[in-house]
C-alpha positions as a Python dict, from the first residue, in 0.01 Angstrom:
ca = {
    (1, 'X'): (0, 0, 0),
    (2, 'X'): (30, -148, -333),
    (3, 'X'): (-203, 0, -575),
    (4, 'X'): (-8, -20, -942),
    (5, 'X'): (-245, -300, -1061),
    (6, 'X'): (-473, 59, -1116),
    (7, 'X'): (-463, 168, -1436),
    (8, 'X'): (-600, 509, -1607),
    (9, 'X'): (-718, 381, -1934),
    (10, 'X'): (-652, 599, -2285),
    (11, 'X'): (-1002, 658, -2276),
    (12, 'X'): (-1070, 811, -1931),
    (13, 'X'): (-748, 1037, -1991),
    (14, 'X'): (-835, 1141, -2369),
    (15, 'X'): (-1189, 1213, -2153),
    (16, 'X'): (-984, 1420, -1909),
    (17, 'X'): (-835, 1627, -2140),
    (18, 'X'): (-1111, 1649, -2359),
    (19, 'X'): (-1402, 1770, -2097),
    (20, 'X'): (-1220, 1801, -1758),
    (21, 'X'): (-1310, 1489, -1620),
    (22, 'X'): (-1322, 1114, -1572),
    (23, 'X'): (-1429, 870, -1280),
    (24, 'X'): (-1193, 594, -1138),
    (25, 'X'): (-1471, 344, -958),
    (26, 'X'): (-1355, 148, -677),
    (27, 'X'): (-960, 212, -736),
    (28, 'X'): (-915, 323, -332),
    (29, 'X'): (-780, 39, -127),
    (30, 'X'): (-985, -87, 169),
    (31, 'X'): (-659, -21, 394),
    (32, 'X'): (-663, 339, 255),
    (33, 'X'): (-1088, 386, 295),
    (34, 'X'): (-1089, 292, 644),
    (35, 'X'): (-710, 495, 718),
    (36, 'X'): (-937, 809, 567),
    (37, 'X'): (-1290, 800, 710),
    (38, 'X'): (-1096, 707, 1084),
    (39, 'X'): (-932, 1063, 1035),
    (40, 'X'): (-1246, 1218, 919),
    (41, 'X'): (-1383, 1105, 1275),
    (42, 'X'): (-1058, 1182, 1472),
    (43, 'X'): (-1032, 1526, 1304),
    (44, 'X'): (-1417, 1609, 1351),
    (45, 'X'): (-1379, 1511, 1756),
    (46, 'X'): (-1091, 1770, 1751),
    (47, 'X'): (-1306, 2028, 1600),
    (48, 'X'): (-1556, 1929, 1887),
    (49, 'X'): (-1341, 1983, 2168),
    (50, 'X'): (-1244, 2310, 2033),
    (51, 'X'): (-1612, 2437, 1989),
    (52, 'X'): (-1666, 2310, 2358),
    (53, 'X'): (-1345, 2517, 2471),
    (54, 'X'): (-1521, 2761, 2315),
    (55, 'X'): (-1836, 2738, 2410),
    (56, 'X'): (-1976, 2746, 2071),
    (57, 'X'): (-2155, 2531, 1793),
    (58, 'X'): (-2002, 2685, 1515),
    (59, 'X'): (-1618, 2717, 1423),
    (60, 'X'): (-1509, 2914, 1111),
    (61, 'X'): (-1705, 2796, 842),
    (62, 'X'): (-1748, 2428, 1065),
    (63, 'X'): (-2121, 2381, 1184),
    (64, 'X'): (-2139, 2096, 1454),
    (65, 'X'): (-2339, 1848, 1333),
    (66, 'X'): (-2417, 2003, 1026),
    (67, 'X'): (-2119, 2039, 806),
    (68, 'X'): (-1719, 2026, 804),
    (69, 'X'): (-1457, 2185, 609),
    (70, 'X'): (-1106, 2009, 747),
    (71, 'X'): (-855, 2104, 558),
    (72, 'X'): (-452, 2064, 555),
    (73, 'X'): (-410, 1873, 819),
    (74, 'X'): (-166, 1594, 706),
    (75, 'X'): (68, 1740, 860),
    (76, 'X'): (-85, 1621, 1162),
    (77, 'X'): (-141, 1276, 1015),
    (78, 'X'): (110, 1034, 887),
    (79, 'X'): (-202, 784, 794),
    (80, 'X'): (-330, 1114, 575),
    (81, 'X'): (14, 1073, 402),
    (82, 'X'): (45, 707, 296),
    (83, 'X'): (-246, 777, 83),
    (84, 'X'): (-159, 1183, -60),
    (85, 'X'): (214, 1033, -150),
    (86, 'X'): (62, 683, -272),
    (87, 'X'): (121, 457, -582),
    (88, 'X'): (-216, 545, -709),
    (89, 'X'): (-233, 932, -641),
    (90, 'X'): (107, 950, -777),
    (91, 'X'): (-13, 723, -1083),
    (92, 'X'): (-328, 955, -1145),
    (93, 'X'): (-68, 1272, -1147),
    (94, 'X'): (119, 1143, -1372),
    (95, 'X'): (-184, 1075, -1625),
    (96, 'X'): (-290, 1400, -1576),
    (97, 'X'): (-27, 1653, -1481),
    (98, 'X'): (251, 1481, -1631),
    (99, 'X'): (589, 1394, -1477),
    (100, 'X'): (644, 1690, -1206),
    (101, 'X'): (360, 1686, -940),
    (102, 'X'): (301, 1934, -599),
    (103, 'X'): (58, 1855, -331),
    (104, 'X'): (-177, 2174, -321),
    (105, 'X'): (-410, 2123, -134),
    (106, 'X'): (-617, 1874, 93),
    (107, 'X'): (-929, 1888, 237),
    (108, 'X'): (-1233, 1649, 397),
    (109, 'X'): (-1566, 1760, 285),
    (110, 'X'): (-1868, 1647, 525),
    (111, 'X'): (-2227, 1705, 484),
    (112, 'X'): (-2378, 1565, 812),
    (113, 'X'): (-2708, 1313, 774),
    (114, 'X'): (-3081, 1550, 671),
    (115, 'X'): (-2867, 1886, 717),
    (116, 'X'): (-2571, 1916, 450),
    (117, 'X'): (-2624, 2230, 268),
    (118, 'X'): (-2533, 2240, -112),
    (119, 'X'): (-2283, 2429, -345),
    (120, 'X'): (-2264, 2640, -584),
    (121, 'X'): (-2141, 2545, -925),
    (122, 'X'): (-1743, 2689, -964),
    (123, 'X'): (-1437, 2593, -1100),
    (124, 'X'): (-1190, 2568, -821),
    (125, 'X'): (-964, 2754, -968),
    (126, 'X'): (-1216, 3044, -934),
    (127, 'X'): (-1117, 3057, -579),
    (128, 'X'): (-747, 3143, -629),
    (129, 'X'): (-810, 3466, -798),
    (130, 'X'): (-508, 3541, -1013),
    (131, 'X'): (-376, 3347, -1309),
    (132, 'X'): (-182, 3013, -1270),
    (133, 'X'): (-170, 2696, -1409),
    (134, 'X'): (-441, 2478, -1421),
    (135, 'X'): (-464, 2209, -1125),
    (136, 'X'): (-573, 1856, -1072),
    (137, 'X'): (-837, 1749, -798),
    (138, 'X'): (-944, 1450, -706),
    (139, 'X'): (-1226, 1399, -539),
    (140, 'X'): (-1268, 1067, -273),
    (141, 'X'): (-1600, 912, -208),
    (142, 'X'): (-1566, 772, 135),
    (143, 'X'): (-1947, 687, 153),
    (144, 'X'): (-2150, 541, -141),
    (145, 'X'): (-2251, 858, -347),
    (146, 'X'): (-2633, 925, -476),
    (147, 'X'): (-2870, 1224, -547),
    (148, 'X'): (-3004, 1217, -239),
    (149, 'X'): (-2678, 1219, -22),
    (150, 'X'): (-2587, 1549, -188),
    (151, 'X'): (-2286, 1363, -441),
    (152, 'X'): (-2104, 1659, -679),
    (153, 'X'): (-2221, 1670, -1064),
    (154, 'X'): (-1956, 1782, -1321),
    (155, 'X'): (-2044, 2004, -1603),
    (156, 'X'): (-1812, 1859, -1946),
    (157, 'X'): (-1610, 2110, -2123),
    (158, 'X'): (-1840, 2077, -2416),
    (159, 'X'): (-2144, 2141, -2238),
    (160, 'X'): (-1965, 2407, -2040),
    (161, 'X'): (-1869, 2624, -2355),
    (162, 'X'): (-1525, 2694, -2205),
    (163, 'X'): (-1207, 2553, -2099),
    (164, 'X'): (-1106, 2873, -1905),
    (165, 'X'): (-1106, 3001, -1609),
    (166, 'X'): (-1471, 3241, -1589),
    (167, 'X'): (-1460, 3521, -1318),
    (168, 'X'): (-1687, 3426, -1042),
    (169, 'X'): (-1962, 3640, -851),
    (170, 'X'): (-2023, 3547, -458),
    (171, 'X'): (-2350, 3477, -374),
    (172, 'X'): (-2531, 3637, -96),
    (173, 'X'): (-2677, 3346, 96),
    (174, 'X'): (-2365, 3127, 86),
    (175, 'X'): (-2095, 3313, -3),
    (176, 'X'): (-1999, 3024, -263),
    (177, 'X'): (-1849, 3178, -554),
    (178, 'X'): (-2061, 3150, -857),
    (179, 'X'): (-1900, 3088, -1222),
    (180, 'X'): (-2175, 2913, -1400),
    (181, 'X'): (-2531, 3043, -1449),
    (182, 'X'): (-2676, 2817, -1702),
    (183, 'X'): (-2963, 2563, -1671),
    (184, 'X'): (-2770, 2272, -1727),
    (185, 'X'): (-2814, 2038, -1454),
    (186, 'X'): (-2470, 1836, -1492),
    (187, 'X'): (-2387, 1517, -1472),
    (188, 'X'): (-2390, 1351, -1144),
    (189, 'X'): (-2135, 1100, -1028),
    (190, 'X'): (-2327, 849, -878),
    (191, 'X'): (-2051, 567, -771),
    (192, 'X'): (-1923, 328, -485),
    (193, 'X'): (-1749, 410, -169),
    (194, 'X'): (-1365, 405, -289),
    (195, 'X'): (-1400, 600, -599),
    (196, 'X'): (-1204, 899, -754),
    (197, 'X'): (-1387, 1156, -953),
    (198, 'X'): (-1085, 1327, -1107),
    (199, 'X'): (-1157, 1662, -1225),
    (200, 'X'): (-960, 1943, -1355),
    (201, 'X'): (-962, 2264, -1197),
    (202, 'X'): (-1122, 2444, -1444),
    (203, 'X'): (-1388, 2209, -1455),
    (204, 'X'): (-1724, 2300, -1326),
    (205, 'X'): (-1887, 2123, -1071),
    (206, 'X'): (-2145, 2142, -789),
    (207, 'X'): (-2314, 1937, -520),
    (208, 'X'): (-2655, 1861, -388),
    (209, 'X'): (-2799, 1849, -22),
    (210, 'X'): (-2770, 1534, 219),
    (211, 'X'): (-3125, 1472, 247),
    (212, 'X'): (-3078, 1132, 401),
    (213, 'X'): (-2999, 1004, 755),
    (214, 'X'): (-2666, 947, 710),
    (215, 'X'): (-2331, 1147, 676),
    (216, 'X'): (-2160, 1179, 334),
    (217, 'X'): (-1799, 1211, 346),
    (218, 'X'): (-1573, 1284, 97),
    (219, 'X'): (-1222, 1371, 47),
    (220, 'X'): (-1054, 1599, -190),
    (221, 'X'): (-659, 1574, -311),
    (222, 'X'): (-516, 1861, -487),
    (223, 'X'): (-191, 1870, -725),
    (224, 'X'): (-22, 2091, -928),
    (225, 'X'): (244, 2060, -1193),
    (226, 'X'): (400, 2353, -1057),
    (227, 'X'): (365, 2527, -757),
    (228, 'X'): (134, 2820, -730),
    (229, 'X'): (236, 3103, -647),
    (230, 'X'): (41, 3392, -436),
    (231, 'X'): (-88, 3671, -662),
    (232, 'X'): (270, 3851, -621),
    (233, 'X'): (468, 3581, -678),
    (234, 'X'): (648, 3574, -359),
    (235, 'X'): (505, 3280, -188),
    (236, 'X'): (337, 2973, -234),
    (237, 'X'): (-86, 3034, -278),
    (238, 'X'): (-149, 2700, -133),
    (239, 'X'): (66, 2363, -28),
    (240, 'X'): (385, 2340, -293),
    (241, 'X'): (488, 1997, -138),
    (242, 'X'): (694, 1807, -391),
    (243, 'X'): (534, 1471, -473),
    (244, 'X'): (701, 1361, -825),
    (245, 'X'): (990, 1460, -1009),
    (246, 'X'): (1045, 1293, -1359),
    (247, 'X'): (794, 1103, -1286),
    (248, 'X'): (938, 914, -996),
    (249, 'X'): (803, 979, -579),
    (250, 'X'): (1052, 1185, -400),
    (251, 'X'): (845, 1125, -97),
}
């Protein structure tokens, strides 16, 4: 799919590396919008069929009908791939990260319609737990995103106070892991279906609750400029699958 008519402008990257964050609106392809939300569905019929093998409603930390967490399965998907190894994901790492880029992780987000539970604010580098290099995410809107549909809200660098990583507490109802405990509300990305909130990971960020009929789906792309390591150093923490080198796709 050719996406290089997208362009990261000086602003939105002098805004990512000033306060953690910028929004690309309406940069996905169509081809690539449909490709993703058809393997949100295929994926959550899979999870389905195992909680019916099963006999049970809720899988890991998946809740039928009530929230999904599908992550690193692109293995599994060539369709996943033409859009982690794309012209525009590569052309956002290279804005961001610079010329050597690592998938890290990947992951579908789903909040099902009147049910989706919120989350906690964190940076997501909170959740690795030992020192490493910061990350990139990039966050997919697959739905329209609002208030009411539970979309994330970003908290700026300079409203944040810091640029590092802040040790996190786990809280007792959710278990999310809790970095921020301010009163600052954030700044909610309200944007189309096909847009990129592209966030670094020690940016904070939270989300609401779906309170509307419908499911909100989103997808979230992780590189790294290097690959991270486990706390010992013997093995990758995540993904390390190489993307770009000097700039160029290897894939």
């Amino acid at each position: 799919m050719n996406t290089t008519s997208v362009a990261i402008t000086a602003e939105q990257k002098r805004q990512y590396e000033q306060e953690g964050y910028c929004v690309l609106e309406r940069v996905i392809p169509e081809e690539h919008l449909e490709i993703l939300r058809g393997e949100a569905a295929s994926f959550i019929d899979k999870i389905h069929a195992e909680m019916d093998q099963h006999g049970k409603d809720i899988l890991g930390i998946n809740h039928r009908n009530r929230r999904y967490f599908i992550s690193n399965r692109y293995k599994e998907s060539a369709r996943l791939r033409e859009f982690l190894f794309s012209d525009l994901t590569a052309q956002i790492c290279r804005a961001t990260l610079g010329p050597q880029a690592y998938l890290f992780y990947e992951q579908y987000v789903i909040k099902a319609a009147e049910v989706g539970m919120k989350f906690a604010w964190h940076q997501d580098s909170g959740y690795v737990g030992h020192p490493h290099r910061t990350y990139l995410s990039c966050w997919c809107a697959l739905d329209d995103m609002t208030v009411e549909n539970g979309t994330i809200y970003v908290l700026p660098y300079s409203r944040a106070g810091t640029k590092e990583v802040i040790p996190h507490i786990q809280e007792a109802q959710t278990n999310d892991l809790v970095g921020y405990h301010g009163t600052d509300p954030g700044i909610p990305v309200i944007v189309p279906a096909g847009s990129i909130a592209v966030f670094s990971s020690t940016c904070f960020h939270r989300s609401g609750a779906n309170t509307t009929k419908k499911m909100r789906r989103c997808y979230l792309a992780q590189y790294s400029a290097e690959p991270i390591l486990n706390k010992d150093g013997t093995a990758p923490h995540g993904l390390a699958e190489p993307f770009l080198k000097d700039g160029v796709s290897v894939r």
